[in-house]
C-alpha positions as CSV (number, residue, x, y, z in Angstrom):
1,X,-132.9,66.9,-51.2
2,X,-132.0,63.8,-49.3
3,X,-130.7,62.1,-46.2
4,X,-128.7,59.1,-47.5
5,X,-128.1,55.9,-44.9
6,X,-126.3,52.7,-45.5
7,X,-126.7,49.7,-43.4
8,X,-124.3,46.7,-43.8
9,X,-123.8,47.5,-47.3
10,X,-121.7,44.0,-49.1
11,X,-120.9,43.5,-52.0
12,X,-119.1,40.0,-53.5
13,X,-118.1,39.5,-57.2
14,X,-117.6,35.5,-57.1
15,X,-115.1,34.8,-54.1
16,X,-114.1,38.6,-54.3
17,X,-115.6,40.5,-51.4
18,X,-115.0,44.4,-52.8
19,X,-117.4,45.8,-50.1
20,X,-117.5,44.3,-46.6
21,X,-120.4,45.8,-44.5
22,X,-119.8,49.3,-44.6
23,X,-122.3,51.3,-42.8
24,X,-122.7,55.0,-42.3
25,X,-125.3,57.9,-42.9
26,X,-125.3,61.6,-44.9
27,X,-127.2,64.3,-43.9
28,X,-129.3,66.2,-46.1
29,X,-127.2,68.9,-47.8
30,X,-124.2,67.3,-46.8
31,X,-120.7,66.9,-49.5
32,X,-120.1,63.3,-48.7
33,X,-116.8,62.3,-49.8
34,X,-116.1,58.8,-50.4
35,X,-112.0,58.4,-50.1
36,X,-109.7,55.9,-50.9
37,X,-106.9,54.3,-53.2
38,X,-107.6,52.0,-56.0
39,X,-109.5,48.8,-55.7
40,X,-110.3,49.9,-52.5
41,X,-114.5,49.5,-53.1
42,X,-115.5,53.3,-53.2
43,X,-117.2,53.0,-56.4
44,X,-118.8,49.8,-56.1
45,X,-120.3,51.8,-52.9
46,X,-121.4,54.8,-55.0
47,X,-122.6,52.6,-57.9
48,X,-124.8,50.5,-55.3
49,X,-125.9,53.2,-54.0
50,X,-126.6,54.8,-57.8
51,X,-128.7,51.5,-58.5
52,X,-125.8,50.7,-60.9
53,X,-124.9,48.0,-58.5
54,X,-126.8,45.3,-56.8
55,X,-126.3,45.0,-53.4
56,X,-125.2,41.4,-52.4
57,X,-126.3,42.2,-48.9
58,X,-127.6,45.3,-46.9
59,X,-129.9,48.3,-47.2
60,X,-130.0,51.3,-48.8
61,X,-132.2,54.2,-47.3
62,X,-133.0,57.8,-49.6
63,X,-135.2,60.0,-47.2
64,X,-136.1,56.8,-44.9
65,X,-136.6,54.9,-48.2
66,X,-135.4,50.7,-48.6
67,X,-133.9,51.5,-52.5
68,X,-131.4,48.7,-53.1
69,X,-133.1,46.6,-54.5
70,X,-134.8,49.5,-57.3
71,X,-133.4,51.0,-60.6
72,X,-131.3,54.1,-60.8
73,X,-134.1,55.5,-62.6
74,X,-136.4,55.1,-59.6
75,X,-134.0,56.3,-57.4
76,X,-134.3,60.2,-58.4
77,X,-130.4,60.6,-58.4
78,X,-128.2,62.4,-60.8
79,X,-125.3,60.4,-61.8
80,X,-121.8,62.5,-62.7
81,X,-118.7,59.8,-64.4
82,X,-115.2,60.3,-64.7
83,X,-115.2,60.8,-68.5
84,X,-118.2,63.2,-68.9
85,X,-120.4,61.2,-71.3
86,X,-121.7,63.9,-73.1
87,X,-123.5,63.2,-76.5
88,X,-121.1,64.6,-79.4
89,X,-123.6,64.9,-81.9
90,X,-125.9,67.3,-79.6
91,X,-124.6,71.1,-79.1
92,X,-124.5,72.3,-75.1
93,X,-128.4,73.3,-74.3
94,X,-129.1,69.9,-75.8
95,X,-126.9,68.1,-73.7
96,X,-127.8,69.7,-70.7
97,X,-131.6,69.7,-71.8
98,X,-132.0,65.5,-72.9
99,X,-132.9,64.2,-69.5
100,X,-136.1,66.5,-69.4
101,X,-136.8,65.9,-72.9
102,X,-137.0,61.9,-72.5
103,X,-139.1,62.4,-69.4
104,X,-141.5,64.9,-71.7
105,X,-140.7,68.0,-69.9
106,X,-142.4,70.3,-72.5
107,X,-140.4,72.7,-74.6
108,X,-140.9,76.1,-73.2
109,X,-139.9,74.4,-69.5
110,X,-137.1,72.6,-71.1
111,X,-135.7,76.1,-72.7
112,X,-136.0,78.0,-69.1
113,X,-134.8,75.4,-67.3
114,X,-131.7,75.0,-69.2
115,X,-131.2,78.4,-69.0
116,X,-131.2,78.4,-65.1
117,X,-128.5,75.7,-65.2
118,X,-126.7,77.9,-67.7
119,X,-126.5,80.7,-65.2
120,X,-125.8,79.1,-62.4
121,X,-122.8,77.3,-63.8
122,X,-121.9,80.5,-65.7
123,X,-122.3,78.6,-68.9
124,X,-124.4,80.9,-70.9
125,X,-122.4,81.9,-73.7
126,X,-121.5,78.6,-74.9
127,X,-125.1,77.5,-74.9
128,X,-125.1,76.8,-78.8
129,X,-121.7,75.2,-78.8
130,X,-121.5,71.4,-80.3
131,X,-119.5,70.1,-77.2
132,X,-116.5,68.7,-79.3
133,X,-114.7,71.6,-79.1
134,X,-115.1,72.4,-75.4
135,X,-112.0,72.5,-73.4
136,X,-112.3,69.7,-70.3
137,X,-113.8,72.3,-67.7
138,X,-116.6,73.3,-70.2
139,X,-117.6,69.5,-70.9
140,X,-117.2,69.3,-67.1
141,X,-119.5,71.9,-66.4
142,X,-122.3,70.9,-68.9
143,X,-122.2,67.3,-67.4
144,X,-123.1,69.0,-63.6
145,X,-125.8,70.6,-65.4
146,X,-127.0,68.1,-66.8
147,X,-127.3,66.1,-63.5
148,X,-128.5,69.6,-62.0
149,X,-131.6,70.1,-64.4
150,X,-133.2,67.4,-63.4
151,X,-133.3,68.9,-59.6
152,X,-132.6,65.2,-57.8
153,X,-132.6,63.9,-54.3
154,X,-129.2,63.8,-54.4
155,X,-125.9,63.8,-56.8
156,X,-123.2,60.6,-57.4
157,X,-119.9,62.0,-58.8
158,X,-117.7,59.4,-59.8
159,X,-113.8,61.1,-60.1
160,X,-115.5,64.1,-62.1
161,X,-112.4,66.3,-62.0
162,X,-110.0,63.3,-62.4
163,X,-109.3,64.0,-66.2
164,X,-108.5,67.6,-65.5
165,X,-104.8,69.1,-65.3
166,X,-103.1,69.5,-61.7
167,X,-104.1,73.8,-61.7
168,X,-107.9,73.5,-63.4
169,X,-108.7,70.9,-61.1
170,X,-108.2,72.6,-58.2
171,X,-109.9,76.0,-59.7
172,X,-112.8,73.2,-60.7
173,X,-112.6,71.6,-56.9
174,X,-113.9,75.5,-55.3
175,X,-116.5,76.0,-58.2
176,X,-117.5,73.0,-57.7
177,X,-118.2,73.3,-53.9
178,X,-119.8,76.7,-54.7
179,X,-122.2,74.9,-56.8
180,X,-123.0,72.9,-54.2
181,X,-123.8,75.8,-51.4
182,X,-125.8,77.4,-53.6
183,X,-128.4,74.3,-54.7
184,X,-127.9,72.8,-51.0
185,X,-127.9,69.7,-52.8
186,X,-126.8,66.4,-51.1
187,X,-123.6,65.4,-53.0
188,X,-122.0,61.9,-52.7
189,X,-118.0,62.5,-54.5
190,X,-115.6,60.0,-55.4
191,X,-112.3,61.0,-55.3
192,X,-108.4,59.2,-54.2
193,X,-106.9,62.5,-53.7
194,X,-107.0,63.3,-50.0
195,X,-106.5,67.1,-50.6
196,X,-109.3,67.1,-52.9
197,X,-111.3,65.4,-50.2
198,X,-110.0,67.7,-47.2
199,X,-111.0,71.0,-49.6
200,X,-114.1,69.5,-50.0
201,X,-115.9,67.7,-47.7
202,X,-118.4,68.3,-44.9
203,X,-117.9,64.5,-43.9
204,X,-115.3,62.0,-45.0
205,X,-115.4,58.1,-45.2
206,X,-111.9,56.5,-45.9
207,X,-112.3,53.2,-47.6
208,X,-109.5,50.5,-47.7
209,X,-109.8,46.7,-49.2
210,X,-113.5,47.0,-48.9
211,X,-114.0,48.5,-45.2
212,X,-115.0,51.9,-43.7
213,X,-111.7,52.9,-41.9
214,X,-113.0,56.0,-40.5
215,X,-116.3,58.3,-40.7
216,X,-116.1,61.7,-39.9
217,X,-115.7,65.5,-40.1
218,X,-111.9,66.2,-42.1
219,X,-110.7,68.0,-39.1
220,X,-111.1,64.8,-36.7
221,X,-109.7,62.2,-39.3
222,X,-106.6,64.3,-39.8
223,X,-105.9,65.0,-36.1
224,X,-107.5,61.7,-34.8
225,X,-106.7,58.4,-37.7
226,X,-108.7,55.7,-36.4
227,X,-106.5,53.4,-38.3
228,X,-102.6,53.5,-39.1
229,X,-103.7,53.2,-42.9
230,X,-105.9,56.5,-42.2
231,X,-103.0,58.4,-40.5
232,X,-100.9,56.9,-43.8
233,X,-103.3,58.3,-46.1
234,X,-104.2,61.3,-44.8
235,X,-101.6,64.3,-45.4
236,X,-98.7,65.4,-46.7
237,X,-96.6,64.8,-45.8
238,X,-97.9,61.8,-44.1
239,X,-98.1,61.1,-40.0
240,X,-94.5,59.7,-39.1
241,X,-94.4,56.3,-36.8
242,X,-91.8,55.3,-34.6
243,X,-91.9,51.4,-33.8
244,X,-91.0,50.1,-30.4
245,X,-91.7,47.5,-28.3
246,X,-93.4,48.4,-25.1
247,X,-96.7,48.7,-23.3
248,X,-99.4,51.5,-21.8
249,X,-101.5,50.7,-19.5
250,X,-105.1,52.4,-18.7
251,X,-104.7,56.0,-17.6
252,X,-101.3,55.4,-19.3
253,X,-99.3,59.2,-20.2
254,X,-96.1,58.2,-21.2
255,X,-94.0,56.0,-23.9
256,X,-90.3,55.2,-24.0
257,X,-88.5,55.3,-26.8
258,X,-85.6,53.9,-25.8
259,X,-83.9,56.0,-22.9
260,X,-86.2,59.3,-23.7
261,X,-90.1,59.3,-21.8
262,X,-92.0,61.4,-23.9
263,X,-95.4,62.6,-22.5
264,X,-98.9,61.1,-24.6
265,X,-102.5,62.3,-23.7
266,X,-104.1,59.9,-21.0
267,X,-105.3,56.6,-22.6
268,X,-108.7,54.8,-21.9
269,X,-107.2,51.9,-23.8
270,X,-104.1,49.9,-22.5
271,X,-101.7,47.8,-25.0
272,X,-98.5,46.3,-25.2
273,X,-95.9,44.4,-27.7
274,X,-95.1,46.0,-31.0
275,X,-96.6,49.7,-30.8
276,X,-96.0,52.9,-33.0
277,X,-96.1,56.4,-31.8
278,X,-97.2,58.4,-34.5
279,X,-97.1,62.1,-35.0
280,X,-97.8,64.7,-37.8
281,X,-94.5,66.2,-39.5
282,X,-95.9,69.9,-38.3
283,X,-95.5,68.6,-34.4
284,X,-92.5,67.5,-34.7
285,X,-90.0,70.5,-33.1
286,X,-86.4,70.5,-32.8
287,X,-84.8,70.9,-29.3
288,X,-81.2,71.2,-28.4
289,X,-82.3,69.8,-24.7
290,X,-83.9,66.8,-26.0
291,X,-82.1,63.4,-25.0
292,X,-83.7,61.7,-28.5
293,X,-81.2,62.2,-31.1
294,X,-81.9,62.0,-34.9
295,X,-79.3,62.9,-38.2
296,X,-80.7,65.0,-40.9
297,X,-80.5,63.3,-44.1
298,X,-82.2,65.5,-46.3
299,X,-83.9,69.2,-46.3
300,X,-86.3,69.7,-49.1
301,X,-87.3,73.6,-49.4
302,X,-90.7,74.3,-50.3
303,X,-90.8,78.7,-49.9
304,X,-92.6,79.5,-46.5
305,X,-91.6,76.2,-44.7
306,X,-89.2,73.4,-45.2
307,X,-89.4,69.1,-45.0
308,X,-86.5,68.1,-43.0
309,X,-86.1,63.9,-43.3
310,X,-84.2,62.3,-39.9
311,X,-83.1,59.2,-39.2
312,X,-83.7,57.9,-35.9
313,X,-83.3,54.9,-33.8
314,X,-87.0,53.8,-34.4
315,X,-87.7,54.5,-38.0
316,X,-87.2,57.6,-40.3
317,X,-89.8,60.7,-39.6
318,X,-90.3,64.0,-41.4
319,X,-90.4,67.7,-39.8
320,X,-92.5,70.4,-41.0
321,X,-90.4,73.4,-39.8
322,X,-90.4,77.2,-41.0
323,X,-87.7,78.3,-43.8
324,X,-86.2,81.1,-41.7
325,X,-84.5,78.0,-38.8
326,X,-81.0,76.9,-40.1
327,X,-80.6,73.6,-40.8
328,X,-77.8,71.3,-42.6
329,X,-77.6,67.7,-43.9
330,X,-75.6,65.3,-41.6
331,X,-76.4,67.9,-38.4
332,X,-77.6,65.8,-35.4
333,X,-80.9,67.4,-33.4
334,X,-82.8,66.7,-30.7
335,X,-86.4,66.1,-30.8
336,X,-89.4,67.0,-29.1
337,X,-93.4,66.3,-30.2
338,X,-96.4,68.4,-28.8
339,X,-97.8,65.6,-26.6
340,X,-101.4,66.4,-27.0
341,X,-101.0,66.1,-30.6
342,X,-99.4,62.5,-30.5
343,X,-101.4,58.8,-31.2
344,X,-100.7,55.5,-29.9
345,X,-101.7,52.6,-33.0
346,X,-101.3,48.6,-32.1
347,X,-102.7,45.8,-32.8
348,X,-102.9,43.7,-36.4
349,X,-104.8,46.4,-38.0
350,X,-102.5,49.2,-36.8
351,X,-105.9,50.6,-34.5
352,X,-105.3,53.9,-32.5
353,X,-105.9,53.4,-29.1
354,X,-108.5,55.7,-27.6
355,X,-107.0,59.0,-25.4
356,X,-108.3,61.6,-23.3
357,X,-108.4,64.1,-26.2
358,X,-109.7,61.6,-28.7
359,X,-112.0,59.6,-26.8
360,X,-115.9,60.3,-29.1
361,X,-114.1,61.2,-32.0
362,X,-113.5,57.9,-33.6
363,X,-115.2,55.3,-35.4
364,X,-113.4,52.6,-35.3
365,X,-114.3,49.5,-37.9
């Protein structure tokens, strides 16, 4: 397989700059997940990478390897889109079997290795099917194997689950990583949905209007957002953010919202001005000794816990709380957040500051 590095990758279309140096390296073996919303330059990244895409500046490495300048086909990638692209008039072992057959794999190697895929993807008994009447998961499948009989460097999947319903994408999602720990293949993914990309990934980068916002393992963009837009984009629900004005200084461990000090993890950053606290709805806990007051304007009820909405003086936050606590619309609470769990963002860009606990976790762009 492949270790996959991108160096000040750019890409313009005219005066549109839809890739701004984006830099960043996968391991070999490793489920790379490329995240993001719309428009936000995660395909033009996967299809430079592909060879689909010229690079308007920046290098592209396969296994120490300058590629960006070469042809997908001399690339020795497999190449998984949205829409399967299967050939209708060809039945399933056909599909899967065309790429060896155009490189003049002979027959008899053609036939077992089609047969390997077969079983690996549990395919077998629709071998002989014409692929027209395959239900969306079937088409899916043959489409990984026909990227997987050609046993590439490394895989591009572009959205492959996004045509599927809600319930057989997520079945698709674990077979799909399955696949994947059994080939140890090196596996770049496309994908918007941040719970896809959570289930997923070894390694996440989250991509917004053309920049890497963060790099990392799922566990340290999720308790760590290097950016405001990552802590936005990451959960559900969301990170909350309370606006004040204020300032932390180097070594800082507190905030104010107004009269209430509530305790932060030590900062190696100072900052001052417009700030926002943010914290995750789970760390949010209800206290009857808290001096920072909030109304309940809504309690959503979702079986083993429940999203309670508040109002407060510094913006509207969520609380993930357990079903079994009692409480009613229009109740005031006080509030209380698990201080190590809490993030400090300012600037422009919305940047977290850098804490004790965080401090060699983030990349920040």
């Amino acid at each position: 397989m492949a270790q996959i590095r991108i160096q000040n990758l750019r890409k313009e279309f005219g005066a549109f700059t839809a890739v701004q140096s984006s830099s960043f390296t996968i391991e070999d073996g490793e489920f790379f997940m490329l995240l993001g919303p719309s428009g936000c330059g995660k395909t033009t990244t996967l299809r430079m990478m592909a060879g689909l895409e010229l690079p308007t500046s920046g290098e592209i490495f396969i296994n120490g390897e300058e590629v960006g300048m070469k042809r997908a086909s001399q690339r020795d990638i497999a190449f998984v889109f949205q829409m399967f692209a299967l050939y209708p008039h060809m039945n399933v072992r056909r599909n899967i079997g065309y790429p060896l057959v155009s490189q003049g794999v002979p027959a008899a190697d053609v036939r077992k290795r089609v047969d390997e895929v077969a079983r690996t993807l549990r395919i077998e008994s629709i071998l002989d099917k014409p692929v027209g009447g395959l239900s969306g998961g079937d088409r899916q499948r043959v489409a990984l194997g026909r990227a997987i009989v050609r046993r590439p460097k490394a895989f591009f999947m572009d959205e492959p689950l996004g045509a599927l319903d809600a319930e057989f994408r997520e079945h698709m999602a674990e077979e799909l990583r399955a696949l994947h720990d059994r080939i140890g293949a090196t596996t770049v993914y496309v994908t918007h949905d941040q719970l896809e990309a959570m289930q997923m990934g070894d390694k996440i980068a989250v991509m917004n209007h053309g920049v890497v916002e963060q790099f990392g393992l799922p566990q340290q963009i999720y308790d760590w957002p290097a950016t405001r837009f990552v802590a936005d984009f990451i959960g559900s629900p969301p990170m909350n953010f309370l606006e004040f004005e204020g300032m932390i200084g180097t070594g800082g461990d507190h905030v104010m919202l107004g009269d209430t000090r509530f305790a932060v993890p030590v900062q190696r950053e100072g900052a001052e001005g417009r700030l926002t606290l943010g914290v995750r709805p789970e760390h949010v806990r209800f206290s009857d000794s808290s001096t920072y007051r909030a109304k309940v304007i809504a309690v959503e009820y979702l079986g083993t816990t429940q999203i309670v909405t508040l109002t407060t003086a510094n913006g509207t936050i969520k609380a993930r709380i357990s079903s079994a606590d009692r409480v009613l619309s229009d109740e005031t609470v006080g509030l209380e957040f698990n201080p190590r769990t809490l993030t400090i963002f300012a600037g422009d860009r919305g940047q977290a500051l850098v804490s004790e606990v965080n401090e060699g976790v983030l990349r920040r762009g």
